[in-house]
C-alpha positions as CSV (number, residue, x, y, z in Angstrom):
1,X,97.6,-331.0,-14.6
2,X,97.8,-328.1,-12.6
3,X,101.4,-325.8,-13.2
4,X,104.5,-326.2,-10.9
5,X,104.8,-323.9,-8.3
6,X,108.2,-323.2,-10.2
7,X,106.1,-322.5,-13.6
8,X,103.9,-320.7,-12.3
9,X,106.0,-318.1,-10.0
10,X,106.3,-314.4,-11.7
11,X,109.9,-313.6,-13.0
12,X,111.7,-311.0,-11.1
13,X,110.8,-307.4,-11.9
14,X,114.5,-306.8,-13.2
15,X,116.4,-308.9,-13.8
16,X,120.2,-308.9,-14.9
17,X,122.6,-311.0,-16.6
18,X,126.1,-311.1,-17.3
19,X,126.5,-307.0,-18.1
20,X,129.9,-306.0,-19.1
21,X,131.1,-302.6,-20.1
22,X,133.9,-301.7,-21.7
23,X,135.6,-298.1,-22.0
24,X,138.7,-297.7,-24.1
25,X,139.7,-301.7,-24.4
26,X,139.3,-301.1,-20.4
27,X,136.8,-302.9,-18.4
28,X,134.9,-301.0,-16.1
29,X,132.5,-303.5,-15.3
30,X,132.6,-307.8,-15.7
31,X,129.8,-309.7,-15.6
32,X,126.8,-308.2,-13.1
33,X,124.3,-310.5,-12.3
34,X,121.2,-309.0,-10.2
35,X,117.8,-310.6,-9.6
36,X,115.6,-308.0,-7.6
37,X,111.8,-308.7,-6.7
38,X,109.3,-306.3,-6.6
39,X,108.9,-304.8,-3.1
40,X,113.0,-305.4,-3.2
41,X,115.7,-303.1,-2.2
42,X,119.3,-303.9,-3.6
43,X,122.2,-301.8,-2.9
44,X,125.0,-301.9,-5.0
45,X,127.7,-300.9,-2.4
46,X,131.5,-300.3,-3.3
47,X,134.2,-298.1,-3.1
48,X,134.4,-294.9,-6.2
49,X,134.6,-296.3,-9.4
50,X,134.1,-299.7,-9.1
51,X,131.2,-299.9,-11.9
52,X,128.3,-298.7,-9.5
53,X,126.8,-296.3,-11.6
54,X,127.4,-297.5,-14.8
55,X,126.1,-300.6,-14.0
56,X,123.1,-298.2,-13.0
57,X,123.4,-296.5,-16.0
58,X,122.9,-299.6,-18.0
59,X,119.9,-300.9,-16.7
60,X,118.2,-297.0,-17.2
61,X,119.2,-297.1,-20.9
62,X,121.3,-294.2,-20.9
63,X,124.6,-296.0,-21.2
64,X,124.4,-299.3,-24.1
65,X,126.1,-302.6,-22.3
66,X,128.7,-304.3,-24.5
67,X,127.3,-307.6,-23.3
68,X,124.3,-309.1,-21.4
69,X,120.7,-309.4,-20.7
70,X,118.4,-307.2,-18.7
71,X,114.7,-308.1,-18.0
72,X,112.0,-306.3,-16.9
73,X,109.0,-308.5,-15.6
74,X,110.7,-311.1,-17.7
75,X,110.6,-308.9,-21.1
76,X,113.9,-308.0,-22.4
77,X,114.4,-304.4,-22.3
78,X,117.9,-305.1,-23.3
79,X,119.7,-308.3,-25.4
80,X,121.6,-309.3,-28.1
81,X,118.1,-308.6,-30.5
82,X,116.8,-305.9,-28.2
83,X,117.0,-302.5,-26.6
84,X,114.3,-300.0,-25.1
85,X,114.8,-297.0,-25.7
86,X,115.1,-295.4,-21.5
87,X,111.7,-293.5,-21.7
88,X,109.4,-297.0,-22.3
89,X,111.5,-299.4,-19.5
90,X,108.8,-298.3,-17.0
91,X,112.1,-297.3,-14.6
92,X,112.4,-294.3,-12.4
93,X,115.7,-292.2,-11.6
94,X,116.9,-290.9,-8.5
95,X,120.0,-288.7,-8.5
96,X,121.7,-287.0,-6.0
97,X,121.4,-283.9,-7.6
98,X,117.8,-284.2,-7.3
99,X,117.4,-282.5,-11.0
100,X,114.5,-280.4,-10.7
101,X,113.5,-277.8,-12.8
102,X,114.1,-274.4,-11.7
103,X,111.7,-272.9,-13.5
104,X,108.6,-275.3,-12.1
105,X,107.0,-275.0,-9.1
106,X,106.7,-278.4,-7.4
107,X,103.3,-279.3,-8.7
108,X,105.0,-278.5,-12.1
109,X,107.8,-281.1,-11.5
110,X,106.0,-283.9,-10.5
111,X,103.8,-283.3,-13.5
112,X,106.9,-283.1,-16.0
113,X,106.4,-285.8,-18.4
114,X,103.1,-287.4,-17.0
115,X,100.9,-287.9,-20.5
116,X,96.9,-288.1,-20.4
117,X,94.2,-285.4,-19.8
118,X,95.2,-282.6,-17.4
119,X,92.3,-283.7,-14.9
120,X,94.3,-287.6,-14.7
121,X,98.0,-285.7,-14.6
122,X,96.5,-283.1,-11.5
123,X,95.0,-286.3,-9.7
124,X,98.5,-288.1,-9.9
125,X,100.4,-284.8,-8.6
126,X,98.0,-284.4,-5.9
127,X,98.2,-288.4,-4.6
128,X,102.1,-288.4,-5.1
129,X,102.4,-285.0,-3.2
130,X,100.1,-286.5,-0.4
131,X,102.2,-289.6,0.2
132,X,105.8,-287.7,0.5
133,X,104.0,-285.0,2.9
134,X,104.3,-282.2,0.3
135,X,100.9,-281.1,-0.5
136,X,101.2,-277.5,0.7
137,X,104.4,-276.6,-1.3
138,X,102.5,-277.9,-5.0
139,X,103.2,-274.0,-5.6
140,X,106.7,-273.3,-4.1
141,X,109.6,-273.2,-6.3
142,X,112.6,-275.7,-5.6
143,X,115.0,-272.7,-4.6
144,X,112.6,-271.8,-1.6
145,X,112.7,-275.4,-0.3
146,X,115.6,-277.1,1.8
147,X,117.1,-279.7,0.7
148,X,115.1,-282.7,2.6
149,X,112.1,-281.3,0.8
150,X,113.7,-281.1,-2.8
151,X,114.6,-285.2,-1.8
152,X,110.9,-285.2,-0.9
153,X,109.9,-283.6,-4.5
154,X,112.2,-285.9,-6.0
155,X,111.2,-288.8,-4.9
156,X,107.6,-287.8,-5.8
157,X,108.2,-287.1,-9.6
158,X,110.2,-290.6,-9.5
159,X,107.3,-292.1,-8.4
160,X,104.7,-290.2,-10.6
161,X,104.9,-292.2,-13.7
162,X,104.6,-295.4,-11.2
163,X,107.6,-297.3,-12.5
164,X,108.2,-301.0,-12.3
165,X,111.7,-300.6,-11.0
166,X,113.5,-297.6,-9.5
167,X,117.5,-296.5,-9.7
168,X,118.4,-294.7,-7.1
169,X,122.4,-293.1,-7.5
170,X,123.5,-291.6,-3.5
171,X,120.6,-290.0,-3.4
172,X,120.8,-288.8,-0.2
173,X,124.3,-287.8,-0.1
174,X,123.4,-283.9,0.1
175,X,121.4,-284.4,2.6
176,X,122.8,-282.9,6.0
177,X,123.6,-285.9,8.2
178,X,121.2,-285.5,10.7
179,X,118.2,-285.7,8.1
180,X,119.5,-287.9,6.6
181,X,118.1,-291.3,8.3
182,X,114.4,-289.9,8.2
183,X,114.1,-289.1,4.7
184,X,115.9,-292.3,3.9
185,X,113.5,-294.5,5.9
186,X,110.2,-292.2,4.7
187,X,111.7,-292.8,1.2
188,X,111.9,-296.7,1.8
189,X,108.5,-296.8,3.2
190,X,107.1,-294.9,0.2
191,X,108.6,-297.2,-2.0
192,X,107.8,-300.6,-0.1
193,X,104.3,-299.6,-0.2
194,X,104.4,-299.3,-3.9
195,X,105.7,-302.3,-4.2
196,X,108.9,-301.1,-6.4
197,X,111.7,-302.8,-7.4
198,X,114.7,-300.8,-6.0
199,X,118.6,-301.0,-7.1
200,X,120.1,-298.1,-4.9
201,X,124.0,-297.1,-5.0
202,X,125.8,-295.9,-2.2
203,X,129.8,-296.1,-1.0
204,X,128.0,-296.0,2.3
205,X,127.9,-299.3,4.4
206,X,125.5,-297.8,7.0
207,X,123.5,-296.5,4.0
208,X,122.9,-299.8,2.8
209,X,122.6,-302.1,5.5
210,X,119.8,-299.6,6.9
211,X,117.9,-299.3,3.6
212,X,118.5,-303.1,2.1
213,X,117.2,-306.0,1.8
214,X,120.3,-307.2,-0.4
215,X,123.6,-306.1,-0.9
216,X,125.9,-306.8,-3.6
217,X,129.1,-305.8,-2.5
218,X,131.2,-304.6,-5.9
219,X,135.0,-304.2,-6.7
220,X,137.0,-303.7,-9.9
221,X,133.6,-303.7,-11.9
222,X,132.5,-307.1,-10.3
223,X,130.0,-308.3,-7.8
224,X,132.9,-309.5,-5.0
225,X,129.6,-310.9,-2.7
226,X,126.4,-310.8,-2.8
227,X,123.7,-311.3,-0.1
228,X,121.2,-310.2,3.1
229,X,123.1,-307.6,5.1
230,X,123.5,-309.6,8.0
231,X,125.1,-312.2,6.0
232,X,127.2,-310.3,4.3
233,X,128.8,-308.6,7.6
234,X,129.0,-311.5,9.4
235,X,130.7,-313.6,6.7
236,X,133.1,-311.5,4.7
237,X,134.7,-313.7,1.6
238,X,137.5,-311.8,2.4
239,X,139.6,-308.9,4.6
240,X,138.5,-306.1,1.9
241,X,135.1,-307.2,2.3
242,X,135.1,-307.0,6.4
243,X,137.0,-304.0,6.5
244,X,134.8,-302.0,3.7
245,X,132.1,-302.4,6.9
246,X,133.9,-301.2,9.7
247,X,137.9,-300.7,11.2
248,X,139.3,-304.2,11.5
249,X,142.8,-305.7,13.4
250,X,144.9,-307.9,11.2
251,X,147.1,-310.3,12.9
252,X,149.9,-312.4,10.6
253,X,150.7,-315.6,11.1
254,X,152.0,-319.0,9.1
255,X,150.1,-322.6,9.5
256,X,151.6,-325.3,10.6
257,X,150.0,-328.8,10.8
258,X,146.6,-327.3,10.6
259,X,146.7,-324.8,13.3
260,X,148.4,-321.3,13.1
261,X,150.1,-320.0,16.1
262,X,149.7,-316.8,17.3
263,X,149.9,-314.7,21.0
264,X,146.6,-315.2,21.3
265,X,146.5,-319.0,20.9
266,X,146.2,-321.3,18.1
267,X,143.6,-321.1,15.5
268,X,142.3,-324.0,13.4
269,X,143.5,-323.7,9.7
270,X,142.5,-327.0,8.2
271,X,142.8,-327.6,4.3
272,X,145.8,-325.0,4.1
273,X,149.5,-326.5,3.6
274,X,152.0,-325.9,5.9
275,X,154.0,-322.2,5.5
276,X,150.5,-320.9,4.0
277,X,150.7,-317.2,6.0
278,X,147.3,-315.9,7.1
279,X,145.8,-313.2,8.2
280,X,143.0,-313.3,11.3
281,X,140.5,-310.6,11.1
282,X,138.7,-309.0,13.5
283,X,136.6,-306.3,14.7
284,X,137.6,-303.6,17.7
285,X,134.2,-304.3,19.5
286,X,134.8,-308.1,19.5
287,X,137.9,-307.9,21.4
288,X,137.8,-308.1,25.3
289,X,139.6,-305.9,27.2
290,X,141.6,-307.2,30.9
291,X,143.2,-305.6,34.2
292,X,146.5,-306.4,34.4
293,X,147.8,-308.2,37.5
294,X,151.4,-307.8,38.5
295,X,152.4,-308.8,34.7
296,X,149.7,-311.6,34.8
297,X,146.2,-311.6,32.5
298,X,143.2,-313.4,33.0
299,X,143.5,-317.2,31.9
300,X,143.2,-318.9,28.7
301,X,139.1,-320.0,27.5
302,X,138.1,-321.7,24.8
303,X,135.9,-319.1,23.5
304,X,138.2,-316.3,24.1
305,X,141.9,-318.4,23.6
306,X,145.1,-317.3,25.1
307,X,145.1,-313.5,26.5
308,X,147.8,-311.3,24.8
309,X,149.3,-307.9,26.9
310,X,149.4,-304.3,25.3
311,X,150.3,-300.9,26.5
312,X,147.7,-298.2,26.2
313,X,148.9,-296.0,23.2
314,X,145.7,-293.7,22.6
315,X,142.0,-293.4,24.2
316,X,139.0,-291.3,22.6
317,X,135.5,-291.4,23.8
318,X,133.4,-291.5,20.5
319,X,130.3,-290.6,21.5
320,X,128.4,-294.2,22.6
321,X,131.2,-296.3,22.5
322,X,135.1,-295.6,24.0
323,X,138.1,-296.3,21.3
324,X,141.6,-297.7,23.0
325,X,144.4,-297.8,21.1
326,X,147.3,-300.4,22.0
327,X,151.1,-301.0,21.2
328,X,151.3,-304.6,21.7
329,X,154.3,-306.2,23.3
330,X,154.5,-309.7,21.0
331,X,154.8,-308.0,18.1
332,X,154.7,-304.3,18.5
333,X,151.6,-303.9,16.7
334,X,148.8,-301.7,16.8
335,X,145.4,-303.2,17.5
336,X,142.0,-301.4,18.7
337,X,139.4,-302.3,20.9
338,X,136.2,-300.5,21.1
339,X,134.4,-300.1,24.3
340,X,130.6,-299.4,25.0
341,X,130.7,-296.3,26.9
342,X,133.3,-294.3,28.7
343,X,136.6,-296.3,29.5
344,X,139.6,-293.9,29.2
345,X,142.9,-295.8,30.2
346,X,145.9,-293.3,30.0
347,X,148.4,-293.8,27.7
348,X,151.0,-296.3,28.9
349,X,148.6,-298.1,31.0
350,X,149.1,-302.1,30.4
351,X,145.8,-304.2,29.7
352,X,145.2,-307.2,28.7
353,X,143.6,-308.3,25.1
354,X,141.0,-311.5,24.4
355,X,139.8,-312.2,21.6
356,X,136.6,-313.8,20.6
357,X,136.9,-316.7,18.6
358,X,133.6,-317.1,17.1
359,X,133.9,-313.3,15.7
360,X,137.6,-314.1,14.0
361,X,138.2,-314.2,10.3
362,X,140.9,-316.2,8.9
363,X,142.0,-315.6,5.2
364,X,144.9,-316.8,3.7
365,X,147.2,-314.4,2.4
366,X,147.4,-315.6,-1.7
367,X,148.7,-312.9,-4.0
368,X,146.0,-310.4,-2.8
369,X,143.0,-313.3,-4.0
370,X,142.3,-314.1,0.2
371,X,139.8,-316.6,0.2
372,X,137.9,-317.6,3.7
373,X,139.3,-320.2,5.9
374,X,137.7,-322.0,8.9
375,X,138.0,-320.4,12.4
């Protein structure tokens, strides 16, 4: 009988399990789970010091887990029996240091550790050069490049050994901003086509939802959520979560009978008792901005519920987009909308305020554990 497509399917080139770490009784990260294919990128995203790197660290060897599993190809390279020594994991490291070697030319650094005949380690610095478009500085030294080709270099002495998996901590993060997005997508490209399994760190959000495939968003040492980038924007588990992505508005309000009211309408709260308070999320560029007429707004819509007034407070073009600060008269709040283009209302100018239904967040408000609520 022939195997089970489920039998027969190749384990994940790493795998992770559980992984704790204490420091000091303290613990800095709480039972990481990962599963990353080969080809994969995963980007473990989060705010400083929420167990990024050391979760990093752990899976390169250099730092010993106080619990959990890690699997390479399905092989434990760390267990409760087993642990492999950093140098034999087959995984490649990426700082953002770059950590070459001052004294080597670039030839010399992508050669550093290679083992075989000198003819095998010069065909292996020659191919790896090629790839990352640094043939013709094998013989500079790393002070006399910038720092896009150091990244370059890097990348290429990372990739020399051909490692199974590759750890990459901000690597780009010296990078000047606007060579930044290049050498991030000619490093994802040279990876892809290697077919490398990728766990990449960044605080960034933009970083990682242009470079992965997965994010696993983290928090106080833990995995918080844990998905494709699109998912994970448009389906936050919680305000933290949709605000670590972009600016958000946060209106209060309390449920009652299902529904909480608010000066923009009700919105459905179903399965929370009454008095529950809650807080409706959403983003500047989802709310719709109206002329006022003589004191009156547009009228109510389904999809946009019941217009709310506001005075212009502040108004700064930004580039591609306009943002429009407003002090708004229910409440006295401050809520921003975000405007393709140029619009530049003065301050003191009243407008109106919609807001989209289908792009609102409801959480309710529990001791600082919000969990998502229907819209």
């Amino acid at each position: 009988m022939p195997p089970s497509p489920a039998a027969s399917a190749a384990p994940p080139r790493l795998e992770v399990r559980d992984l704790v770490r204490r420091f000091g009784g303290r613990e800095v990260v709480g039972g990481v789970s990962l599963s990353v294919e080969a080809g994969q990128v995963t980007c473990l995203l989060g705010p400083s010091g929420c167990g990024k790197s050391t979760t990093l660290r752990m899976i390169a060897g250099v730092d010993t887990p106080d619990a959990g599993t890690i699997r390479a190809d399905g092989a434990p390279v760390f267990d409760e029996t087993v642990q492999v020594p950093p140098e034999s994991r087959g995984i490649g490291l990426m700082f953002q240091d770059f950590a070459l070697f001052p004294h080597l030319d670039v030839a010399g650094n992508v050669a550093f550790g290679l083992k075989g005949p000198r003819a095998d380690r010069d065909r292996i610095v020659e191919a790896q050069l090629a790839k990352v478009g640094m043939s013709r500085f094998a013989r500079k030294y790393p002070h006399e490049l910038s720092g896009g080709e150091q990244q370059r270099v890097a990348l290429a002495r990372a990739l020399a050994p051909r490692p199974r998996i590759m750890l990459m901590d901000e690597p780009f993060s010296g990078l000047d901003e606007r060579l930044r997005d290049d050498i991030r997508d000619e490093t994802l490209a040279v990876l892809q086509a290697e077919g490398t399994a990728v766990v990449l760190v960044t605080h960034e959000p933009a970083e990682a939802m242009r470079m992965a495939d997965e994010i696993a968003l983290m928090r106080g040492g833990r995995i918080v959520q844990q998905g494709a980038p699109y998912n994970i924007y448009n389906a936050p588990v919680d305000r933290e979560a949709a605000a670590f992505f972009s600016d958000v508005n946060v209106i209060r309000g309390q449920v009652r009978g299902a529904l909480t009211e608010t000066a923009f309408g009700q919105f459905l709260t179903p399965g929370l008792p009454d008095g529950t308070e809650v807080e409706i999320v959403i983003r500047p560029q989802h709310l719709k901005i109206d002329f006022d007429r003589a004191g009156r707004g547009p009228l109510p819509t389904a999809a946009e519920g019941t217009p709310a007034r506001g005075v212009v407070t502040r108004a700064r073009f930004m580039g591609s987009e306009s943002l429009v600060e407003f002090r708004m008269d229910f409440d006295g709040s401050v809520l921003k909308a975000q405007v393709p283009s140029v619009f530049l209302p003065r301050p003191g100018t009243p407008l109106w305020l919609m807001m989209r239904r289908d792009r609102c967040f409801v959480f309710p408000v529990r001791g600082g554990a919000d969990q998502p609520a229907a819209r």
